[in-house]
C-alpha positions in Angstrom: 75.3 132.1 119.6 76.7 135.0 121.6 74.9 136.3 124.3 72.8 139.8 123.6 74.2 142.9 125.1 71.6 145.9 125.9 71.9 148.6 123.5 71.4 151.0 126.8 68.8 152.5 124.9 66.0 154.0 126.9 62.4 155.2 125.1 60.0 156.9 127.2 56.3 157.7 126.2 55.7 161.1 125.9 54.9 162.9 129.2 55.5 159.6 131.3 59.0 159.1 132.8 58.0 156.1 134.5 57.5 154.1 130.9 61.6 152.8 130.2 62.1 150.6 128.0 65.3 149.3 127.5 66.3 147.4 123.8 67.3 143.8 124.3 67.2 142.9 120.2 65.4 141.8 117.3 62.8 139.4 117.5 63.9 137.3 114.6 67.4 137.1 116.6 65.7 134.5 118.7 65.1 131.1 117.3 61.7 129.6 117.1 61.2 127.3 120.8 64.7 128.3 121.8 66.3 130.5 124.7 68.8 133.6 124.4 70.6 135.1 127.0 70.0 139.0 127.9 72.3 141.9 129.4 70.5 144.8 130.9 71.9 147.3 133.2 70.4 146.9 136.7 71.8 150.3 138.7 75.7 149.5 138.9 75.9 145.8 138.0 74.5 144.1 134.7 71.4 141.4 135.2 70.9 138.6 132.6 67.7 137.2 131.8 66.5 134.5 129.6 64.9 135.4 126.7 62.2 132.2 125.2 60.1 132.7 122.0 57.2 131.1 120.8 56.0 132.0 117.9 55.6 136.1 117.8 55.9 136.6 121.5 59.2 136.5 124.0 58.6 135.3 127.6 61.1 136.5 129.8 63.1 135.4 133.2 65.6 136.2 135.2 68.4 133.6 134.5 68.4 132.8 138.3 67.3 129.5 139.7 65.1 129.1 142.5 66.6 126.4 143.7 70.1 128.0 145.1 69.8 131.6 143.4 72.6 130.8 140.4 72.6 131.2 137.5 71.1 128.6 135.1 73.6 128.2 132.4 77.3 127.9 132.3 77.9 129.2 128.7 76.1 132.3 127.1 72.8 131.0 125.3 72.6 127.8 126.6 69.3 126.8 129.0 67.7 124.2 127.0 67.6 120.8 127.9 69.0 118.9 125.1 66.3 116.6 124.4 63.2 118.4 125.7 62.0 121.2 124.9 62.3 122.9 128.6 64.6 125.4 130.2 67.6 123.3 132.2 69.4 124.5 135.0 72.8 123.3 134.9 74.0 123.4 138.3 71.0 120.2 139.7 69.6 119.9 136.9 65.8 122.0 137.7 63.6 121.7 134.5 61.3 124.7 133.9 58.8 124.8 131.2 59.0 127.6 128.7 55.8 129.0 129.0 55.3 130.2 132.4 58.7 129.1 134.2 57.4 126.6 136.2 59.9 123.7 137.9 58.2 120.5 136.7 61.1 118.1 137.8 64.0 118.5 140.5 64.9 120.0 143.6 62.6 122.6 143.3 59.7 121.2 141.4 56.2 123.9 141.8 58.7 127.3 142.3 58.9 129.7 138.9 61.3 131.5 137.5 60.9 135.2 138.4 59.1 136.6 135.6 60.5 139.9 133.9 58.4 142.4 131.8 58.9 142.2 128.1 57.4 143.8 125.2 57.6 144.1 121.4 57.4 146.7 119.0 57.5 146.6 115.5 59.8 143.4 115.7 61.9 144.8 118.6 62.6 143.3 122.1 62.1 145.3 124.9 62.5 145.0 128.9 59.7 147.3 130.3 59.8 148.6 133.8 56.4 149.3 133.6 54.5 146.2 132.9 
């Protein structure tokens, strides 16, 4: 899989600038229990996050570990650990679960990933600002 790039696309509610939303993709572009990478645009750099579905919601994080602030994969899509159903961090080897983010084993076992505001809509994946 390649990594999703943001469509730059903003929606606003009506009357409320303050509600961007910015198109990630489709949910159905997201395998079932399994992670995809994100592009946004974060003022003049991009930011990845990682995107985890279960079932009909996304959970989503930024793809930086708490451990030493890196990135946790090497190679777009990539997070999961190959045997267990949790989010790996390549560089020591942190395992997060899916859920809620959570280190449950390695160097920084009881810190989180940062959690990052996502919402659906009609089938579509959105980073929200506002949530």
């Amino acid at each position: 899989m390649q990594a999703i790039s943001c469509c730059f696309e903003i929606f606003r509610e009506e009357g409320d600038m303050q509600d961007e939303k910015y198109y990630l993709c489709n949910l159905d572009d997201i395998e079932e229990g399994r992670t995809r990478r994100a592009i946004f645009p974060d003022g003049n750099a991009q930011h990845t996050m990682i995107l985890v579905r279960e079932g009909e919601s996304v959970h989503g994080f930024d793809n930086l570990c708490p451990h030493y602030n890196l990135p946790l994969d090497f190679n777009g899509d990539d997070f999961m650990h190959p045997e267990r159903n949790l989010i790996r961090c390549k560089n020591h080897q942190a395992l997060f679960r899916m859920s809620d983010g959570v280190c449950i084993e390695g160097p920084c076992v009881g810190k989180r990933l940062k959690l990052v505001a996502i919402e659906i809509v009609d089938r579509k994946v959105y980073f929200s600002e506002a949530l």
